[in-house]
SEDRENRO-801810 format. One record per residue (C-alpha): x, y, z. Coordinates in steps of 0.5 Angstrom, whole numbers, padded with zeros to 4 digits, always signed. Layout:
N
XYZ ...
END
This chain:
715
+0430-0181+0148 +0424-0180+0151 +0423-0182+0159 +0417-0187+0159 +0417-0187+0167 +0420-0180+0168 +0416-0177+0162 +0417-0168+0161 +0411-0164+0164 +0413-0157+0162 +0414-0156+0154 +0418-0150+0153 +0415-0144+0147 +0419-0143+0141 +0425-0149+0142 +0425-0156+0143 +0431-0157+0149 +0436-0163+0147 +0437-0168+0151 +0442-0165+0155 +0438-0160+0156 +0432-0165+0158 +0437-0169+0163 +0437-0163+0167 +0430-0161+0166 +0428-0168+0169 +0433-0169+0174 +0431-0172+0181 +0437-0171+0185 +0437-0168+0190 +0444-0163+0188 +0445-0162+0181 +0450-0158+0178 +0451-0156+0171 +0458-0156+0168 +0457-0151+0161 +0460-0148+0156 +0460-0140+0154 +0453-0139+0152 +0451-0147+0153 +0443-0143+0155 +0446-0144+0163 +0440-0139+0165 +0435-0142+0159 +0436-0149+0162 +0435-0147+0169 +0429-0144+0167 +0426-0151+0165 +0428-0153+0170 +0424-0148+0174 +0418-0149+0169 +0418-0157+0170 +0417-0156+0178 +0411-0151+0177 +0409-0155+0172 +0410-0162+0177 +0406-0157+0182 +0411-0153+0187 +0408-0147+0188 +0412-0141+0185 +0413-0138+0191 +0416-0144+0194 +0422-0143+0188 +0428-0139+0190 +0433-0137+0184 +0440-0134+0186 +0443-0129+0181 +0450-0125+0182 +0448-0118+0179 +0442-0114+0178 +0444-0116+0170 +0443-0123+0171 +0437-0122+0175 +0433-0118+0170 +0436-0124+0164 +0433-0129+0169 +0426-0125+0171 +0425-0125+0163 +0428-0132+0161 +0422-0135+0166 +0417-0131+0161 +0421-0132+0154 +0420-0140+0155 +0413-0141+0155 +0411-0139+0164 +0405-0135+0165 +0408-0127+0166 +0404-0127+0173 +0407-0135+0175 +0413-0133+0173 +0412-0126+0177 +0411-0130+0184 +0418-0134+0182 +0423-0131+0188 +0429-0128+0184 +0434-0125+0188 +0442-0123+0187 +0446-0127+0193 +0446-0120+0196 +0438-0119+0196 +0436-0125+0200 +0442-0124+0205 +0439-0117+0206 +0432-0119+0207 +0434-0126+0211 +0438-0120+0216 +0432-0116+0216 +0428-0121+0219 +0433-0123+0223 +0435-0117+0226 +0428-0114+0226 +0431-0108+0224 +0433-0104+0217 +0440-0103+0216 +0442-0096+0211 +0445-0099+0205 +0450-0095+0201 +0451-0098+0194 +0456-0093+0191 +0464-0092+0192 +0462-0084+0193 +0457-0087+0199 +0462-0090+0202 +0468-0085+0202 +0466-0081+0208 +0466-0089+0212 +0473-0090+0209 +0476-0083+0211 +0472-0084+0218 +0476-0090+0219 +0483-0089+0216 +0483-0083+0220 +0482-0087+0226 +0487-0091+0224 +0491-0085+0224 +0490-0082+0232 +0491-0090+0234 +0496-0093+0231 +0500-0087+0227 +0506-0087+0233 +0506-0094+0235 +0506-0098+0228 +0513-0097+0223 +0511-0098+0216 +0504-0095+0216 +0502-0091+0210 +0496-0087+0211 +0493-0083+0204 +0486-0080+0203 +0486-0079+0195 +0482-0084+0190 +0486-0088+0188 +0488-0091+0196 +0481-0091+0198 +0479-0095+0192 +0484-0100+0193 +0481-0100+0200 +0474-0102+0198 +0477-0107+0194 +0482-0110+0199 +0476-0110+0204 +0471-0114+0200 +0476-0118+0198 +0477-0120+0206 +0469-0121+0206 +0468-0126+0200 +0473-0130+0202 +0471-0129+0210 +0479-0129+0211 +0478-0124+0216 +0473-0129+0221 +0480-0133+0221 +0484-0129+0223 +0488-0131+0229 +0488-0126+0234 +0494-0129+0237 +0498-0126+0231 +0499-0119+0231 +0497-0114+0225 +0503-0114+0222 +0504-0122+0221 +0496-0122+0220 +0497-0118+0214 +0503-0122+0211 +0499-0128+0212 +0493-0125+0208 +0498-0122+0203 +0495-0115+0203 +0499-0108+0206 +0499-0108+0214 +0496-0100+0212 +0489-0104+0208 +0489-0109+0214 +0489-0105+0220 +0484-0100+0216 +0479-0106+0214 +0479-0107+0221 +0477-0101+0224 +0473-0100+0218 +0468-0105+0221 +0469-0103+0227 +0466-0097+0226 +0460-0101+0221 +0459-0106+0225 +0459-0102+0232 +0461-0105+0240 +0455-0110+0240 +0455-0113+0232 +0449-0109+0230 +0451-0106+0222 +0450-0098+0221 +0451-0099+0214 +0452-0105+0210 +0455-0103+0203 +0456-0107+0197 +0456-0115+0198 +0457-0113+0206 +0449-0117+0207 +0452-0123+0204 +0457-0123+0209 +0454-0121+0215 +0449-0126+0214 +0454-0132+0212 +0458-0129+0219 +0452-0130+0222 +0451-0137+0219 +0457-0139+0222 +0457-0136+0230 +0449-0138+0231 +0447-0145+0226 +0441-0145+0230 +0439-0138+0226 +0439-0142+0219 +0433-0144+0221 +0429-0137+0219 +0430-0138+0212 +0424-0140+0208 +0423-0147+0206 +0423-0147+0199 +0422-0153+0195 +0427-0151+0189 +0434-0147+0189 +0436-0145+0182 +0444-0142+0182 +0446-0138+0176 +0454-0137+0174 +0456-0140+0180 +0464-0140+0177 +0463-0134+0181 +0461-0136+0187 +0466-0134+0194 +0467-0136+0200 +0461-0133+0204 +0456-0134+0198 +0458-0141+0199 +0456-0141+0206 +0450-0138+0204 +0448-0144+0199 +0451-0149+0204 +0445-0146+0209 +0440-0148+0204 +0443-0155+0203 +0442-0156+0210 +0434-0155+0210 +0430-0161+0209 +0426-0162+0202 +0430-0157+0199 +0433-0159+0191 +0438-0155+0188 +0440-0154+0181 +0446-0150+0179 +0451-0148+0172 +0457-0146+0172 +0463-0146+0168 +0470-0146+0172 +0473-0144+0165 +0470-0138+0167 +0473-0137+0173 +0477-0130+0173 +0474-0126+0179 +0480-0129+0184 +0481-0122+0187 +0474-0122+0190 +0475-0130+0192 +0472-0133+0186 +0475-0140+0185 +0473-0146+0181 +0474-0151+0187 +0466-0150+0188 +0465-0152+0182 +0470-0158+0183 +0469-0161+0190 +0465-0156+0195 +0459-0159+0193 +0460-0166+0193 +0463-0166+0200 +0458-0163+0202 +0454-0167+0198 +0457-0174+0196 +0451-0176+0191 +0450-0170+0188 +0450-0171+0181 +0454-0167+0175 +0451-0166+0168 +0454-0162+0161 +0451-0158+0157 +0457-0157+0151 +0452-0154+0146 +0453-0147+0145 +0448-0141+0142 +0452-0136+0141 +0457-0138+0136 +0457-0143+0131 +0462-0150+0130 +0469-0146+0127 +0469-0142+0134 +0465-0148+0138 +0471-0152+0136 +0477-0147+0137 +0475-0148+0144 +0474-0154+0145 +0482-0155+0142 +0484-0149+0147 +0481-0152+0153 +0480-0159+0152 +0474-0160+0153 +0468-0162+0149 +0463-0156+0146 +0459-0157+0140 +0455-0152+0136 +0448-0154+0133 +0448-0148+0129 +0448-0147+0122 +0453-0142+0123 +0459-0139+0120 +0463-0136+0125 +0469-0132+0122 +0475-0133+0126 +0480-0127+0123 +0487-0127+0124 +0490-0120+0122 +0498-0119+0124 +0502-0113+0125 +0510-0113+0125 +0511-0112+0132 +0518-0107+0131 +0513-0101+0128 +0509-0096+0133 +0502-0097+0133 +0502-0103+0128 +0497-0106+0132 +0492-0101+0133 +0492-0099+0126 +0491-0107+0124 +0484-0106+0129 +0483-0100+0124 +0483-0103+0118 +0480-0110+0121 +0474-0104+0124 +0473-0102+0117 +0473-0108+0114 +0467-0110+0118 +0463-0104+0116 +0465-0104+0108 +0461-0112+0109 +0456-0108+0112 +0456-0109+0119 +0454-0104+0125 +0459-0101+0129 +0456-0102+0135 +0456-0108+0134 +0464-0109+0135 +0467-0109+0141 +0476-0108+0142 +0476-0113+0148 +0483-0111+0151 +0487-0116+0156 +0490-0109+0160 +0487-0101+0160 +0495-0099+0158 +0493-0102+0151 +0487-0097+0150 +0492-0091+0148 +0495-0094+0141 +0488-0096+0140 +0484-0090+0141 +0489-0085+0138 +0488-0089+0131 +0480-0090+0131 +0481-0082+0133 +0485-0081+0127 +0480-0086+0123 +0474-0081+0126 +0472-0088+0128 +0467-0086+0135 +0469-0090+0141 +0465-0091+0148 +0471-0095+0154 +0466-0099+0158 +0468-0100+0165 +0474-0095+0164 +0475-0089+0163 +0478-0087+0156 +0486-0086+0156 +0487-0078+0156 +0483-0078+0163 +0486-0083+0167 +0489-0081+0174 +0497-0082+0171 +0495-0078+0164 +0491-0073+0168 +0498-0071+0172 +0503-0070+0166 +0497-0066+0164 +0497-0062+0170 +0505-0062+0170 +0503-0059+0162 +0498-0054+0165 +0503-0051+0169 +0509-0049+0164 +0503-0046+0161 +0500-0043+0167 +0494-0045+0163 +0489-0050+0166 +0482-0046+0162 +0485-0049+0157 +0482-0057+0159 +0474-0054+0157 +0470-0060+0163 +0470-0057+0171 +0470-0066+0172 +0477-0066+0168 +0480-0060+0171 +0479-0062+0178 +0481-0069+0176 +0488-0066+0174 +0488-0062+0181 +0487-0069+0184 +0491-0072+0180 +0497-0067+0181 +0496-0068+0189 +0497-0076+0188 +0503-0077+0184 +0506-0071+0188 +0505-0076+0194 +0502-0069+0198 +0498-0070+0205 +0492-0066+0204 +0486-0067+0208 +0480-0069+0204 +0477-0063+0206 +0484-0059+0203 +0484-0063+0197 +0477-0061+0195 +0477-0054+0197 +0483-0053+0192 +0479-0057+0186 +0474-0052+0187 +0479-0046+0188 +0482-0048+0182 +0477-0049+0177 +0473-0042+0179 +0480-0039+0178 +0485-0044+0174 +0490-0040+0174 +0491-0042+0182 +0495-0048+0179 +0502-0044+0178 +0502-0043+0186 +0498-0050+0187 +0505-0054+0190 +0508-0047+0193 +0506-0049+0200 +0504-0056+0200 +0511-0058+0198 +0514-0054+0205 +0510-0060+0207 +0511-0066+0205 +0513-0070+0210 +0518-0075+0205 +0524-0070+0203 +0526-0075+0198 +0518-0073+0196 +0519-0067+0196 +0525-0066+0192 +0523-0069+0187 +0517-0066+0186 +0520-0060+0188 +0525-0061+0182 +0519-0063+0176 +0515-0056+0178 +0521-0052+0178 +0523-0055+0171 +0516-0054+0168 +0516-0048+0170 +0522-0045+0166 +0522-0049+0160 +0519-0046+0153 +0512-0047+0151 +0516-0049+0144 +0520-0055+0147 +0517-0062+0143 +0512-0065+0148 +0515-0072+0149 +0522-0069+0151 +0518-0065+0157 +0514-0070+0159 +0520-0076+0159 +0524-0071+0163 +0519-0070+0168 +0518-0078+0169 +0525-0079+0170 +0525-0073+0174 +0519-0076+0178 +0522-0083+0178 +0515-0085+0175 +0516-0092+0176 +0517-0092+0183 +0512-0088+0185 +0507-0091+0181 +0510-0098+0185 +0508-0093+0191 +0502-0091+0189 +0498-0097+0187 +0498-0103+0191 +0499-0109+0186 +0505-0110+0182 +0500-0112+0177 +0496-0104+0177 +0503-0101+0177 +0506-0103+0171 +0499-0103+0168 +0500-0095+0169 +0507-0095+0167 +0505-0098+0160 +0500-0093+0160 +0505-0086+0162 +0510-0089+0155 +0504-0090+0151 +0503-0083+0152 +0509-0080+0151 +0510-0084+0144 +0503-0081+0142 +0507-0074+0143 +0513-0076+0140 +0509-0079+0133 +0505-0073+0133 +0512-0068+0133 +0508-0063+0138 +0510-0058+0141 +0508-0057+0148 +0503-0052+0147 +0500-0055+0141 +0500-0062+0145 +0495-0060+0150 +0491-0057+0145 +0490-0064+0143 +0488-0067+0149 +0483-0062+0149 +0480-0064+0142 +0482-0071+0145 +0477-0070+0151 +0471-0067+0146 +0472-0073+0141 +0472-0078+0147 +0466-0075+0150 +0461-0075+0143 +0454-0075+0145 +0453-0080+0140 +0448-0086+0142 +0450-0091+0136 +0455-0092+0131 +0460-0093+0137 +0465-0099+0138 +0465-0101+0145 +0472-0101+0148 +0472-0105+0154 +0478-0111+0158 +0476-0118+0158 +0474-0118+0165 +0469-0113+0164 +0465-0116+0159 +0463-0123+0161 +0456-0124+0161 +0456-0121+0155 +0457-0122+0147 +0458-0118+0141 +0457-0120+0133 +0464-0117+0132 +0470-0118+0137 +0478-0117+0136 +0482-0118+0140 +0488-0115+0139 +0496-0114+0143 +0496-0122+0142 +0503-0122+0144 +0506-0127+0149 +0509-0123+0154 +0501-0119+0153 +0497-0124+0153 +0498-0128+0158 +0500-0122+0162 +0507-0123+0165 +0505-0119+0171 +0499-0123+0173 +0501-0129+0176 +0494-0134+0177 +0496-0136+0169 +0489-0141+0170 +0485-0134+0170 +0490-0132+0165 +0487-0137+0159 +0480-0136+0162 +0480-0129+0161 +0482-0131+0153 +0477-0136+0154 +0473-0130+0156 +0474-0126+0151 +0474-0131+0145 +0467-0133+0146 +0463-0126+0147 +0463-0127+0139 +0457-0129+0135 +0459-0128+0128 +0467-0126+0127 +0473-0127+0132 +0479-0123+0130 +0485-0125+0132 +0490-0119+0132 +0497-0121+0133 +0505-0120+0130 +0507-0122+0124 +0513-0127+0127 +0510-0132+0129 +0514-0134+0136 +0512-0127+0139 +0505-0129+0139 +0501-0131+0144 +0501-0138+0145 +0494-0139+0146 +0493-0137+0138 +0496-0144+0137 +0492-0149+0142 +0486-0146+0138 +0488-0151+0133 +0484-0147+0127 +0487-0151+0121 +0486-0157+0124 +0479-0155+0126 +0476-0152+0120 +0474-0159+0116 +0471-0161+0122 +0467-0154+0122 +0465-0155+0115 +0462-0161+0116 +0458-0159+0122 +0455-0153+0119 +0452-0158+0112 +0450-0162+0118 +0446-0157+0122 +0443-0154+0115 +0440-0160+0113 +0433-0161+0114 +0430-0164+0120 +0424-0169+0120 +0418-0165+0122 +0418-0167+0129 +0411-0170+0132 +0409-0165+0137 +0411-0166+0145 +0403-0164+0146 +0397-0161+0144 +0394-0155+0148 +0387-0153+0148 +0382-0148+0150 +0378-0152+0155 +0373-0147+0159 +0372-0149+0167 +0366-0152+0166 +0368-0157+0161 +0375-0159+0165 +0371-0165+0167 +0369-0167+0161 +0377-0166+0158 +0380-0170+0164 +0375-0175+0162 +0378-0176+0156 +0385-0177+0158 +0387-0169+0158 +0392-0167+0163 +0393-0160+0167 +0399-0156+0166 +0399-0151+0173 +0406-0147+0170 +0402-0145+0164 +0396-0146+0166 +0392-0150+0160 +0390-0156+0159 +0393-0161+0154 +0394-0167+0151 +0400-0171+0150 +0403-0174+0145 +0401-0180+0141 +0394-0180+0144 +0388-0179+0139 +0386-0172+0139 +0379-0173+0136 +0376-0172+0142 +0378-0166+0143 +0377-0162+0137 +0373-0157+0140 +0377-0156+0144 +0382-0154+0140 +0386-0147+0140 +0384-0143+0134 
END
């Protein structure tokens, strides 16, 4: 319903916006926030929003548009463009990661530039340089300490520590408690605390000037700021207009950086967000911003939805309205294929060969590969699948994970391999054989320096055949004798078994040798990311027992298993990804596979909220097929197959999809623009034209005779 005494200025290219759409574009509260639905156009919407306030006046460089990733800030960038916003207005439109702004806020706080260090192998040296402090000062006066130096605890650091920023846990801390029951509280290793610590007390210096600032550390070092010195929000700018994207991601510190804005005066804020996509909770994202910080910030802000989505059509809308209980439509005249493929859950590899089948299904219709995607709950579950596309010759690229055969718990039974045959050449990349050195040096719980680990890595890949001797001295080392006999034990072990034993054989003997469970319940800090490496290490070993290998051919394998993984194809790929690395993405094709009820959910996770989210996730990234792939016996199944209530919904979709194909009364447009030199402008606003300063033209809206203004007309 057209608004008479609010009436929409800026008319989009290329769409017409729904009503809800419209409520949003023309909302004059001062804080609106938007409640949206997987692909429900969160980032489209904004930019009305935006357009309506360039078209109202508001100067552009009077706009701020928060995003959380350089992804979503160039989506943003071009969306402002793609809706009908002259390139260089839009151009002058502040778009900025949450990140961005805090560093140019502090900048001009500070006065000065601060080094930044984006990558995790820039900020090794920092992590080294602080754990070995904690080492020299608290070494003989704290029990328990667990000091390691290899990849695996570094990034386990660097997680724990950004954790502690976005939740600004570390600013509450109570300086009366010692570090043993401030890490309790906190929940994390009194190692990591103490680390985190003295981390930043290296970053920070004695006087809180920042000497580096790696990623995220500007939102938190600007909301801390924020917090100790109110008086310094008033250095921001005075922007007219505020838009936040993806706010079911926002954290604490971020949070406190919009609160800042929110204080200045004249300032509107619009933001979207879907709490059913809140999966982020290990770095402090919570749904609780959604549902009531703002509105105790600020009691008449106002909530409006967006329920219609354009990514997929109504079979799929419905199936998430079922499971999650909320509304969502689709307008689109759209059949999105929702599968079900099922497996007996009792034969090996059953589940990865449903995939295979489901894979070339989808490319006998004629469907592109690169557009599947295999989106997994946990990295374990890769093994069986891998091995059955490898066999299928179907190429795959993992995204966010590295593929089965080259991660750090496989790399070290490959090691263990290389030693019984005193052959590491036979691993072709330079990367993969320093990997199985590391590898080795981790699950052999060996205290080697930095410096010592990457003098042996360089040793060993100039002459591979170093590794029989690798352990020989480190083990005389080793600072825990139960450690060192067990590793000790495996090395002998391997070193006098045949060539010709069945691989699997091997390497069950070397993980009950190594007491592998435990030691990946040492290794890895959350209980979670231990099984995970457990399930991973007894799919390895099942691949060895199907093949019938023995140990040398099976390193063969691994090899060919490595080029194969590495292909240098650019299409024809299926993206093999988890859940939680594809949000803000979609595929035409995707499967979900292992939909067994004690996989997915996962029994380890216990945040079972984000368990249903990340389904939720994972179910809407597709456009035209979801497949289901799960046991036959319909008890085992995940129980979120049945809340989608697909029979119940299919109907219901039917008639929807009749719905959206009819065809519509041609519609009367909103406005009619025209080419009116500057000389004539006058003349035009004379007769009644108006002028739109976000596209910079003027018009005549509708239902105003356009006679008058023929000659002007665009041709």
């Amino acid at each position: 319903m057209t608004n008479i005494t609010n009436p929409v200025r800026f008319i989009p290219h290329g769409f017409s916006p729904t009503q809800e759409q419209k409520n949003i574009q023309l909302s004059q509260h001062r804080v609106t926030l938007i409640e949206a639905n997987a692909g429900a156009a969160k980032t489209t919407t904004l930019a009305l929003r935006i357009g309506e306030a360039l078209a109202r006046g508001l100067p552009p460089e009077h706009i701020l548009a928060l995003v959380f990733t350089p992804e979503a800030k160039s989506v943003m960038k071009s969306r402002l463009v793609e809706i009908g916003i002259p390139a260089p207005l839009a151009a002058n439109v502040v778009v900025r990661t949450f990140d961005e702004f805090a560093l140019e806020t502090l900048q001009a706080i500070e006065g000065i530039g601060v080094p930044q260090l984006q990558q995790a192998h820039d900020l090794r040296p920092q992590a080294l340089a602080a754990i070995t402090s904690v080492s020299q000062t608290y070494g003989e006066t704290i029990e328990y300490l667990d000091i390691r130096t290899h990849n695996i605890a570094i990034s386990q650091f660097l997680e724990c520590q950004l954790r502690l920023k976005a939740t600004m846990a570390l600013d509450e801390n109570d300086y009366d408690t010692g570090p043993q029951d401030a890490a309790e509280r906190l929940g994390i290793p009194l190692t990591d605390y103490i680390w985190t610590l003295e981390y930043e007390r290296l970053r920070l210096g004695s006087f809180d000037e920042a000497r580096f600032r790696g990623p995220f550390d500007a939102t938190y070092d600007l909301a801390r700021h924020f917090s100790e010195f109110p008086e310094s929000k008033s250095i921001l700018p005075n922007y007219g207009l505020v838009a936040g994207d993806e706010l079911h991601d926002l954290n604490e510190a971020s949070f406190r950086i919009l609160e800042a804005l929110l204080d200045k005066d004249n300032l509107y804020f619009v933001g979207a967000g879907d709490k059913d996509q809140v999966i982020h909770s290990s770095l402090g994202a919570d749904d609780r911003y959604l549902r009531h910080r703002f509105a105790d910030r600020q009691p008449a802000a106002v909530r409006y939805p967006l329920t219609n989505t354009y990514r997929h059509g109504p079979h799929l809308a419905y199936a998430m309205q079922s499971f999650k209980q909320k509304p969502v439509t689709s307008g689109l005249p759209l059949v999105t294929e929702i599968m079900q493929s099922h497996y007996p859950q009792s034969e090996p590899d059953a589940c990865a060969a449903s995939v295979v089948a489901v894979i070339q299904k989808w490319k006998a219709d004629k469907h592109p590969l690169e557009a599947c995607a295999i989106l997994l709950r946990d990295r374990h579950q890769s093994v069986a699948i891998e091995n059955a596309l490898m066999r299928a010759k179907i190429a795959y690229r993992p995204h966010g994970m590295q593929g089965y055969i080259q991660r750090e718990e496989i790399l070290f039974l490959r090691g263990m391999i290389a030693i019984a045959l005193k052959n590491l050449a036979m691993v072709k990349s330079a990367a993969i054989q320093k990997g199985i050195v590391e590898a080795l040096a981790i699950f052999g719980e060996l205290t080697l320096s930095p410096k010592d680990m990457e003098e042996a890595k360089d040793d060993i890949v100039n002459d591979p055949s170093l590794l029989s001797t690798f352990f020989s001295g480190h083990i005389q080392r080793h600072a825990q004798d139960q450690a060192k006999v067990r590793i000790a034990n495996a090395v002998t072990y391997m070193q006098g078994i045949s060539t010709t034993m069945p691989a699997h054989e091997v390497l069950h003997e070397i993980c009950q040798t190594m007491d592998l469970d435990a030691l990946a319940k040492r290794i890895y800090v959350h209980p979670h990311d231990a099984a995970v490496v457990t399930k991973s290490v007894s799919g390895f070993i099942a691949v060895a027992r199907q093949s019938g290998m023995n140990l040398r051919e099976f390193s063969e394998w691994t090899g060919a298993a490595d080029a194969f993984i590495n292909t240098r194809k650019s299409k024809g790929l299926v993206t093999l990804e988890c859940v939680a690395d594809s949000k803000g993405k979609e595929y035409d094709h995707v499967i979900l596979p292992f939909l067994e009820s004690e996989e997915f959910p996962s029994i380890t996770n216990p945040h079972k909220q984000e368990e249903e989210n990340l389904f939720y996730v994972g179910a809407t990234r597709a456009k035209l097929r979801l497949s289901l792939v799960s046991p036959m016996e319909e008890a085992l199944r995940s129980p979120y197959i049945k809340r989608m209530q697909l029979a119940a919904s299919r109907s219901r979709a039917n008639t929807a999809i009749d719905d959206n194909q009819r065809p519509d009364l041609p519609a009367m447009p909103a406005r009619t623009d025209l080419n009116v030199p500057y000389a004539d402008k006058d003349d035009a606003k004379a007769l009644g034209a108006l002028w739109d300063p976000a596209r910079r033209v003027w018009y005549v809206k509708a239902g105003l005779d356009t006679k008058p203004f023929t000659r002007w007309f665009k041709t």
